[in-house]
N, C-alpha and C positions, 0 to 999 in steps of 0.2 A: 679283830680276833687275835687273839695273846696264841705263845705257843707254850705247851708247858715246859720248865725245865728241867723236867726229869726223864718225857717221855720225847719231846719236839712235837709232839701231835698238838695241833689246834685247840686250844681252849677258851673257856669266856672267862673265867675267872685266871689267878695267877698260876693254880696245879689242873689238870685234870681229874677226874676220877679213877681213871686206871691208873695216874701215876701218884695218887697217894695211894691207893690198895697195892702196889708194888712194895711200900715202906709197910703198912698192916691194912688186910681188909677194915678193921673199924676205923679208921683213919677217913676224916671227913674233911678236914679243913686244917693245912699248916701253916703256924704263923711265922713269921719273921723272926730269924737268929735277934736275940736281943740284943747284940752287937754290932758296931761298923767295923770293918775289913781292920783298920786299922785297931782298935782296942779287940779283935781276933788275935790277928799278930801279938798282943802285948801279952794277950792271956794265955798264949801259945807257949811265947817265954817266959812265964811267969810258973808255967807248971811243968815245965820240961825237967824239971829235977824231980819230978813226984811220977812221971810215968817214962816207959820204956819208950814211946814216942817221939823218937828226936829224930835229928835231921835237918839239911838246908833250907829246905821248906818249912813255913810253920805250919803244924799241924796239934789238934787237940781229937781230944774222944769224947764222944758223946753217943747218949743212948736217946732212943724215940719213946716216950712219954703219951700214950695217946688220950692219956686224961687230960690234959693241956694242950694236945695238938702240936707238938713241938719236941723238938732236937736240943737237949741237954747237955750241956758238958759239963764234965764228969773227970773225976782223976782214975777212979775205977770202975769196973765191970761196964766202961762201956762196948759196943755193938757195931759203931761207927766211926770211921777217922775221916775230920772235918777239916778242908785246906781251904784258907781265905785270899783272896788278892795279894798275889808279891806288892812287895816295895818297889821290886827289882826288875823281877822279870813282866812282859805283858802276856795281859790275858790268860793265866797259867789255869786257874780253874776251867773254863770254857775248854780249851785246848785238851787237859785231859781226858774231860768226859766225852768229847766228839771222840777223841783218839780211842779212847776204851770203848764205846761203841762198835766203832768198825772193826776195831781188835774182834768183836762177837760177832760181825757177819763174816768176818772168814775163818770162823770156827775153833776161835780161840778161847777159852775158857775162862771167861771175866766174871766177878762177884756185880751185885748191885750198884751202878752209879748214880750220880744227877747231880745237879746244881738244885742251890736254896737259895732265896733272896736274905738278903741280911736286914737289919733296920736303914742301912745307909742307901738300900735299894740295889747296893753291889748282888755282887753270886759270889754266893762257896760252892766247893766241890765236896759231895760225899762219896765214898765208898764203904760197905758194908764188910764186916771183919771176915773172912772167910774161916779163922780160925777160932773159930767161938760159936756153942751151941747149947742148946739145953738152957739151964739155968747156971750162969757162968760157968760153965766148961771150957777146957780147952783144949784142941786138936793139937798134936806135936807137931813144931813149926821152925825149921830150920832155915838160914838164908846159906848162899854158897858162903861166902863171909867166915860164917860159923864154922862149915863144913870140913873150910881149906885151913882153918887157922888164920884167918884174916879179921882184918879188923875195918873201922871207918876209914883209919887214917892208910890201910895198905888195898882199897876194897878195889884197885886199879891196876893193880901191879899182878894181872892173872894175863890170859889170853883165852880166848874161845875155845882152844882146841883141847884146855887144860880144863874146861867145863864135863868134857866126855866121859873120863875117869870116875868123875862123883858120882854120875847116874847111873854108870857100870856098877859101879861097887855099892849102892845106896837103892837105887829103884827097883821093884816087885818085877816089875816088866821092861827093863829099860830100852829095848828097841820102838817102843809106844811112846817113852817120852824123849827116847832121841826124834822121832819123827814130829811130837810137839816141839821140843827147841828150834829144829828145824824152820818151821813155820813160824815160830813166834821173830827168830831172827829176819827171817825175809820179808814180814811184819815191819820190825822198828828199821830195815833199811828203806823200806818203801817209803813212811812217812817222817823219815829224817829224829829218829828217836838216838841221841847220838851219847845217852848216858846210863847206858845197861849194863850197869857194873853187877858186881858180886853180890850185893845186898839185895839188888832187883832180880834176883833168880831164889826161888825156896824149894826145899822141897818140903812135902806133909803128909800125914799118916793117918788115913781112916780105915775103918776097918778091917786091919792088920796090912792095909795096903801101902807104899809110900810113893809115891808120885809127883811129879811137879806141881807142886801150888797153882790156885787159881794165878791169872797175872796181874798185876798190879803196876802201877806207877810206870804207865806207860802214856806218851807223850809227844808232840813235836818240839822237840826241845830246839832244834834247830833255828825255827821261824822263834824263838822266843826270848832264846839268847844273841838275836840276831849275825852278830859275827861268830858265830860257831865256826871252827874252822875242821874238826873231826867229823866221823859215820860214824864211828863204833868208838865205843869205851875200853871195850876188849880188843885189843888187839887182834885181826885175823890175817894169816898168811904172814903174821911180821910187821900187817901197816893197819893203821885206825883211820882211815882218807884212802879215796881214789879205789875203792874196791869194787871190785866188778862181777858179771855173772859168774865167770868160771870163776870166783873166790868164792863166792856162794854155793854154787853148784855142784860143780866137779870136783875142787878142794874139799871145803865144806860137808856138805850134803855126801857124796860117794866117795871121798877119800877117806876122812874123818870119820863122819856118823853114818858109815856103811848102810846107807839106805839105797832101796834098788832104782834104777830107771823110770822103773815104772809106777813109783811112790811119788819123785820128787818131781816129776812131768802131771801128777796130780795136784801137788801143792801149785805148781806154778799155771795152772788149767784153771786153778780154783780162784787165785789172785786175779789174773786177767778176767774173770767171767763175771768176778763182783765190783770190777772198777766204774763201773755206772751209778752202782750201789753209796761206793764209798763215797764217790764226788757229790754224788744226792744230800749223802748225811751232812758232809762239810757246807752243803748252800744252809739247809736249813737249820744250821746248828747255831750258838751265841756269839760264835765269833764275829769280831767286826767283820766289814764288807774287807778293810783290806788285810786283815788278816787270813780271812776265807783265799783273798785273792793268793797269798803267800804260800798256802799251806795246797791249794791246788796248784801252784805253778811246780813247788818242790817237787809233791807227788807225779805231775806228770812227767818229771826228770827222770826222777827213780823210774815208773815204768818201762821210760824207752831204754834204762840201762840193765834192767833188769830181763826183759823181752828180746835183748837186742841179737 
């Protein structure tokens, strides 16, 4: 018995049925990216000059075709950004989509993910555009980057606590999504996500509302860069390493993002109450056995630092 990978649920064939009716109810049968990991990469850089898609990561757009059964790429109007096998780093596809996963059982607001098999029998990672609707439309979509006057080459040179200001002055409701940043932060410390720069934070605007974007490109970067030697990209308290509860918490959370007590004692009720959850998803996700092994050893670090 195969598992799918889109949904981890058992299947007999390579997808489920619920996880092609995730990508379109009529969606019956998807075939294989017509590419190896390797000619992904090429055609990643091949059209990074033709779309706004760039980045360390190779990544392309594609839209789903359900008269062919298949994920297209495309220079425009597509729906979906496809990341195929590093060169570099291991197992980065698998890794995200487990990591975005659990990102959504502790209530963090994730777009559609899954892996696809390629022709080489490798995995891509999808994710679905959160900022596009209708018949090419598009949602106004900002990254902090943008926001601060920053750019690729400066997207590091911020600190966490200089995140606070944008949402103040930017967000409809911003005490809702200082309590989302909140969460998402204690998130990428838990599972060693140690590259959440300015570009990985947006915000977006529906309905006259503006709010933190779905999240995105979120990851164990730790386990995949292997000698990572940072937690945080942003700087918090002065230092990117060795951060601990009360930099999260007390600092953090009630110093900074003036949330009450009795808010940030729910997020961290909520973290501990699904950690059976999350190690569940990690056994049966694509990651190798020791990768799995890697990415639980980290996480059960983080908890006892995080609980302690």
């Amino acid at each position: 018995m195969n598992r799918c990978p889109i949904t981890y649920e058992p299947c007999k064939g390579k997808y489920s049925k619920t996880g092609l009716a995730k990508l379109s109810p009529r969606l019956t049968e998807l075939v294989d990216l017509p590419f190896t990991a390797q000619e992904q990469r090429r055609e990643a850089a091949s059209r990074a000059t033709k779309t706004s898609i760039q980045g360390v990561q190779p990544k392309l757009s594609a839209r789903l075709s359900v008269k062919s059964s298949s994920l297209e790429i495309v220079d425009i109007k597509g729906t979906f950004i496809l990341k195929p096998q590093s060169d570099i780093f291991r197992e980065v596809p698998e890794n995200e989509d487990v990591t975005m996963k659990m990102a959504k059982i502790l209530g963090i607001d994730v777009p559609l993910t899954g892996l696809v098999f390629s022709k080489d029998g490798s995995l891509s990672y999808f994710i679905k555009r959160f900022d596009r609707y209708g018949t090419n439309k598009k949602k106004h979509l900002e990254d902090f980057a943008q926001l601060t006057n920053n750019t690729r080459e400066t997207k590091y040179n911020w600190s966490m606590e200089k995140l606070i200001p944008v949402i103040d002055s930017n967000c409809t409701f911003p005490l809702i999504e200082k309590r989302k940043l909140f969460r998402r932060m204690l998130f990428c410390f838990l599972i060693g996500n140690e590259d959440m720069h300015l570009k990985n934070f947006s915000l977006i605007m529906h309905d006259n509302i503006i709010e933190l974007s779905p999240a995105y490109d979120l990851l164990n970067s730790t386990i995949s860069m292997e000698r990572a030697t940072e937690e945080f990209a942003l700087p918090l308290a002065g230092k990117k390493r060795k951060i601990t509860r009360k930099d999260l918490v007390t600092y953090f959370g009630m110093d900074w993002l003036r949330l009450t007590g009795k808010t940030i004692e729910s997020e961290i009720q909520n973290i501990k109450d699904k950690k059976s959850d999350l190690e569940s998803l990690i056994h049966i996700s694509f990651l190798t056995k020791e990768m799995k092994e890697k990415y639980l050893e980290l996480m059960s670090n983080r908890y006892e630092r995080l609980m302690e």
